[in-house]
BALO-53945 format. One line per 5 residues: number of its first residue (from 1); for each residue x, z, y of C-alpha. Coordinates in steps of 0.5 Angstrom, whole numbers, plus 500, padded with zeros to 3 digits. Each point is the difference from the previous one (the first is absolute). Layout:
<nodes>
NUM = X/Z/Y; ...
</nodes>
This chain:
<nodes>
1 = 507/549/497; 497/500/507; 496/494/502; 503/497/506; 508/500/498
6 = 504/497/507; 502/493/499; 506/498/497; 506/499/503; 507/495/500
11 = 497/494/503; 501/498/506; 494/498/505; 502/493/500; 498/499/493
16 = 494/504/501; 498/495/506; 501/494/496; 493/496/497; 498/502/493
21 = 498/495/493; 492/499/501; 501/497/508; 503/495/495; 496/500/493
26 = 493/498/504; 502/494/502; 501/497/493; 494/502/496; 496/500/508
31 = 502/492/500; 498/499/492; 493/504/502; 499/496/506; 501/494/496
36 = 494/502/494; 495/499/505; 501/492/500; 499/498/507; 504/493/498
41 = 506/496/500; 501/499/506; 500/506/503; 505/504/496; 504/493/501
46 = 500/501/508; 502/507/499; 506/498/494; 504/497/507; 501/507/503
51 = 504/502/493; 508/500/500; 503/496/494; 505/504/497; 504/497/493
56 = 502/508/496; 500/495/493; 506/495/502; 505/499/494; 498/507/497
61 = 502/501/492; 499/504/494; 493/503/504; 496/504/495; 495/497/494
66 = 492/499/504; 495/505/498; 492/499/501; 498/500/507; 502/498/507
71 = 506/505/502; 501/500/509; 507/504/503; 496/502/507; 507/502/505
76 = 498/503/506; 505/500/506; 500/503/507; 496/497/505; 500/505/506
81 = 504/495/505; 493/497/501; 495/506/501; 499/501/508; 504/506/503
86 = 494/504/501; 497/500/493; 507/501/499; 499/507/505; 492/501/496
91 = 502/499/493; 508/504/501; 503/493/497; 507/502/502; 507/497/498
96 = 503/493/499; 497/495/495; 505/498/496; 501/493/494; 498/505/493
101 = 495/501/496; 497/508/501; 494/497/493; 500/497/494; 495/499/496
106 = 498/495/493; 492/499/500; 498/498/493; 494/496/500; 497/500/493
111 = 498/493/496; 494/501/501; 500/501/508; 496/506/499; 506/506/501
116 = 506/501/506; 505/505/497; 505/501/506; 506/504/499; 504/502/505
121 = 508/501/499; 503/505/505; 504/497/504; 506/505/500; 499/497/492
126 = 507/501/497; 502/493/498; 504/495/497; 501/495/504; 502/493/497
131 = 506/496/502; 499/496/506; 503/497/507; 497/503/506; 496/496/504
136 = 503/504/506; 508/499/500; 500/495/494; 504/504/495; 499/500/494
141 = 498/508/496; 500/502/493; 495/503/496; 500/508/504; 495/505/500
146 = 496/501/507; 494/503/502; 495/494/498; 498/499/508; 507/498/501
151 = 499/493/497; 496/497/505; 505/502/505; 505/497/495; 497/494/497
156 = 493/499/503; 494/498/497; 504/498/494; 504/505/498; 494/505/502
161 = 496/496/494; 507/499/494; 500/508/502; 493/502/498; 500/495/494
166 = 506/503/498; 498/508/500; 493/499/498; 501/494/495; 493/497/503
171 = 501/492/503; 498/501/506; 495/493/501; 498/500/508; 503/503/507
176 = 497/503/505; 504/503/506; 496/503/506; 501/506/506; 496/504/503
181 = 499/496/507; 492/498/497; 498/506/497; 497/504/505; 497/493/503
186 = 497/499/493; 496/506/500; 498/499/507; 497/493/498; 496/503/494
191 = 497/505/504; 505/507/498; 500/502/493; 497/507/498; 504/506/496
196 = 498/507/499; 503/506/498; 498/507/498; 505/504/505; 503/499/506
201 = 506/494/500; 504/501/505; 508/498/502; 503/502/507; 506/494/498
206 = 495/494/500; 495/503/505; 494/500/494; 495/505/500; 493/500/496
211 = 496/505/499; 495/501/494; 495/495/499; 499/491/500; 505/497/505
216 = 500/492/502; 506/499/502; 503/494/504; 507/497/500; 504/505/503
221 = 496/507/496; 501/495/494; 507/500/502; 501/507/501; 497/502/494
226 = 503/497/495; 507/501/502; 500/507/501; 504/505/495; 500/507/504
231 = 493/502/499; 502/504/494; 504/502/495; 498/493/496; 505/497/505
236 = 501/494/496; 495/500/495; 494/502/505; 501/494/503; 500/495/495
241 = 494/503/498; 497/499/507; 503/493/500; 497/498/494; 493/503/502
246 = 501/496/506; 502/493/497; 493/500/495; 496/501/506; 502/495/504
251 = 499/496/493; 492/502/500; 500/498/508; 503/493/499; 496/499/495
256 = 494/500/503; 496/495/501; 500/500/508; 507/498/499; 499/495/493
261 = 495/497/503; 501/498/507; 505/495/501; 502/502/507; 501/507/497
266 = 503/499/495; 505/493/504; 502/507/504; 501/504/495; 505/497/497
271 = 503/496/506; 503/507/501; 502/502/493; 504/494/500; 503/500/506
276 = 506/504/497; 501/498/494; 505/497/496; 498/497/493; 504/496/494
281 = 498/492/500; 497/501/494; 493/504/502; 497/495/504; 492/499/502
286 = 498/496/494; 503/507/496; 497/505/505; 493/497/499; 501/500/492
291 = 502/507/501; 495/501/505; 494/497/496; 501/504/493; 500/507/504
296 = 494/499/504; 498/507/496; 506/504/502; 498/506/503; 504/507/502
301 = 499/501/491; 504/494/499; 506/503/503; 505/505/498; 506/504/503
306 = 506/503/497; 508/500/502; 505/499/495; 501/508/497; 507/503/502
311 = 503/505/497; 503/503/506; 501/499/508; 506/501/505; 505/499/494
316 = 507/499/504; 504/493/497; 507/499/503; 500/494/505; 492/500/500
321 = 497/506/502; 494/504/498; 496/496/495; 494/500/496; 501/500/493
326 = 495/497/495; 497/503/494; 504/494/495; 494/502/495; 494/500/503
331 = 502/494/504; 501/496/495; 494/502/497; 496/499/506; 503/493/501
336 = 499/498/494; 493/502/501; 501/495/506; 502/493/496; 494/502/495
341 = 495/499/504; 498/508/499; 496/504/505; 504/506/502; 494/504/502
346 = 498/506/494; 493/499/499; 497/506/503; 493/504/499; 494/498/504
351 = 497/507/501; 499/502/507; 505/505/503; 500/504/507; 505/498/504
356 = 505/506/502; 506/501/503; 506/502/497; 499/498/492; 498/504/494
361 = 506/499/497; 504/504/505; 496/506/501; 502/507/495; 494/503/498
366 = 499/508/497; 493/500/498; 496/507/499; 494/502/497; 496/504/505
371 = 494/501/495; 498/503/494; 498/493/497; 505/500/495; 504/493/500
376 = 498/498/506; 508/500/503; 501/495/494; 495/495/502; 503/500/507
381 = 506/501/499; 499/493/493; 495/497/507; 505/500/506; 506/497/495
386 = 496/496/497; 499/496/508; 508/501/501; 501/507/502; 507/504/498
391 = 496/506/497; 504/505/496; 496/499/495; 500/507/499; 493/504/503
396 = 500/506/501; 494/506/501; 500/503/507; 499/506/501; 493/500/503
401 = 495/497/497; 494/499/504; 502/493/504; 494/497/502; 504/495/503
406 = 507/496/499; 505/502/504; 507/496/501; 505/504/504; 507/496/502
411 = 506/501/504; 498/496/508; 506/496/498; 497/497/496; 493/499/504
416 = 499/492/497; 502/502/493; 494/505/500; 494/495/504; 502/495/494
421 = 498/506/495; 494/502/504; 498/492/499; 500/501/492; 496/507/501
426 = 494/498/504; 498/507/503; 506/504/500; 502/504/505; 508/501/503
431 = 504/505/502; 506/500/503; 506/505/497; 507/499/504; 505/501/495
436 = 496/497/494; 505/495/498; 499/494/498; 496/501/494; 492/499/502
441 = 495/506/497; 493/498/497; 495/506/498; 495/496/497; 493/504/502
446 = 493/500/497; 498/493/504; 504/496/496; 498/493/499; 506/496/498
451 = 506/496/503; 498/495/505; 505/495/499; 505/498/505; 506/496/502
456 = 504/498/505; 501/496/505; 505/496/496; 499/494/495; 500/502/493
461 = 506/498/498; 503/496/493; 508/500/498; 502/496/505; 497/503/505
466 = 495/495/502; 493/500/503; 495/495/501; 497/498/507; 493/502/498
471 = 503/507/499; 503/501/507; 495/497/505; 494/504/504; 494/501/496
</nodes>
């Protein structure tokens, strides 16, 4: 298929515009990363004034068996009304803020410290939301299914932790609601925040508009980059991938020790992180310290992220809507995975790869042999599989056999397929054939040498779809 499919339809711009899970996520494990630096007690106790107390425990029965570990429900919410009418206009923040959820997420720390599993759950999640009395109107509601962000809006705090526990069967131990009113002051404080990308990134609905290379990014552009959704045909999942990227990154700059090691730094920095938090009675200074003393070797390899995985999207429910359903088994393998104290990541293989930028995985490759070297279109035919390609496993002979050097024609449609091949065949020529298809044709020629090995500019990726931080910042 060609690379480069128009953006998905069906949603409307207004949910586009509405700010996205790692302006939320960063906060927490930010916080934590601060708080290894040990600049003492009293600091951290000033800043503990700036934070809301909130009781989402109260009276809360039948909760789920505690597991190993620290388990935090991260909730962020709409902030808009408080950013200036210009940033509004620069950064196409457009629409209302409204009372609801747009991020939830559960952030396992190990019991180690030594590991942050964060796993998101979509917030148009069909769910069971349990019997409660609306905070609102004060009527009483039956057990009924809902989308799950519907049980902030209904219940708050409370019942947004009883619905998570109750999906997840994961006791939720701390709460921490934010919204994105710090976030791009927050990346300004530590100095901007760097991405990379190997092709151009660019959104017309939030105004990014990055080109290939390393990029700092301050507040606004950090904002623009992790909420955009229409630079591909990714939609949705290209930006989590952006999203995590950013979220890793931002990690190794907070933790650097012109932020931990200077008090002034660090009072502002996380002046601004709490200024828009909300967090459960429970987490407190003494347990952010304790917390924070155990990671003070946390770094972006510490961290892994994965959403929980569903089987289908835009299910239609009667009274509800479009819904996003989980994959019940997988789920309940990965939340188990969670309550074990397990990694989620895979272990994955050290040896170095180029960086390409449509992966191996998803490009169709007939392999040709262009000389009179017999079992030469085997070798590369077993040399590109073997770094991923989808070969035929069928070469065939050309009808020449003279090539002195390898050749790779491809259909222009597929340009971004072709350069990814030509990485893996160090030396190749292409050659543009309109109408090829999407079949990509290798004649392999005298100069010959071997298969460069390539991957994309996506994380290595294990069942549950998880990536490590260290995966997905600039190298």
């Amino acid at each position: 298929m060609p690379q480069s499919p128009r953006p998905q339809k069906g949603r409307s711009r207004r949910q586009d515009e509405r700010p996205q899970w790692s302006m939320r996520l960063f906060t927490t494990i930010s916080v934590l990363v601060l708080c290894a630096g040990g600049i003492g007690h009293a600091v951290v106790s000033g800043m503990e004034t700036g934070i809301e107390r909130v009781d989402p425990f109260k009276d809360m029965k039948n909760r789920p068996a505690p597991g190993h570990g620290t388990n935090i429900l991260l909730v962020g919410t709409d902030g808009r009304d408080r950013i200036t009418a210009e940033e509004k206009r620069k950064y196409r923040l457009g629409g209302e803020p409204c009372h609801c959820t747009d991020t939830i997420m559960v952030v396992h720390l190990s019991a180690d410290k030594k590991r942050a599993s964060v796993v998101s759950l979509p917030r148009d999640s069909y769910a069971e939301v349990p019997a409660h009395t609306d905070q609102s109107t004060g009527k009483h509601h039956n057990a009924h299914p809902a989308k799950i962000n519907a049980a902030y809006a209904e219940g708050g705090p409370g019942l947004t932790v009883r619905t998570v526990e109750h999906m997840t069967k994961v006791k939720i131990d701390h709460y921490l609601e934010v919204d994105f009113t710090s976030f791009m002051k927050t990346v300004d404080v530590i100095g901007g925040v760097e991405v990379c990308t190997v092709r151009p990134l660019k959104d017309h609905y939030t105004g990014l508009d990055l080109p290939v290379g390393t990029h700092r990014l301050n507040g606004g552009q950090a904002l623009q980059y992790v909420r955009s959704r229409h630079i591909d045909g990714a939609a949705d999942f290209g930006r989590m991938q952006r999203q995590q990227r950013f979220l890793a990154a931002f990690v190794a700059k907070a933790g650097t020790a012109g932020v931990l090691l200077n008090p002034v730094k660090f009072r502002q920095v996380t002046t601004t992180l709490l200024g828009s938090v909300r967090a459960d009675k429970g987490f407190g200074t003494r347990e952010m310290l304790d917390l924070g003393r155990a990671m003070r070797g946390f770094k972006p390899a510490s961290s892994e992220f994965t959403s929980v995985p569903v089987s289908g999207v835009n299910q239609s429910v009667a009274g509800i809507g479009s819904t996003v359903k989980w994959d019940e088994a997988k789920a309940k393998r990965l939340f188990q995975h969670l309550r074990d104290d397990k990694p989620l990541a895979p272990l994955r293989p050290r040896a170095k790869a180029a960086v390409v930028d449509v992966a191996p995985q998803q490009i169709d490759v007939q392999v040709y042999n262009g000389t009179l070297t017999r079992g030469l279109g085997k070798r590369v035919d077993d040399a590109l599989r073997s770094t991923g390609f989808r070969t035929t496993r069928a070469p065939e002979d050309a009808d020449r056999h003279d090539v002195k050097r390898t050749l790779v024609t491809y259909d222009p449609r597929w340009d971004r397929s072709a350069k990814s091949l030509q990485a893996a065949l160090p030396g190749c020529e292409l050659r543009a054939v309109d109408g090829q298809g999407g079949l990509l044709k290798v004649m392999a020629g005298t100069d010959f040498k071997g298969v460069r090995a390539v991957r994309a500019d996506e994380p290595h990726r294990g069942e549950f779809g998880t990536v490590t931080g260290d995966q997905v910042v600039c190298r």
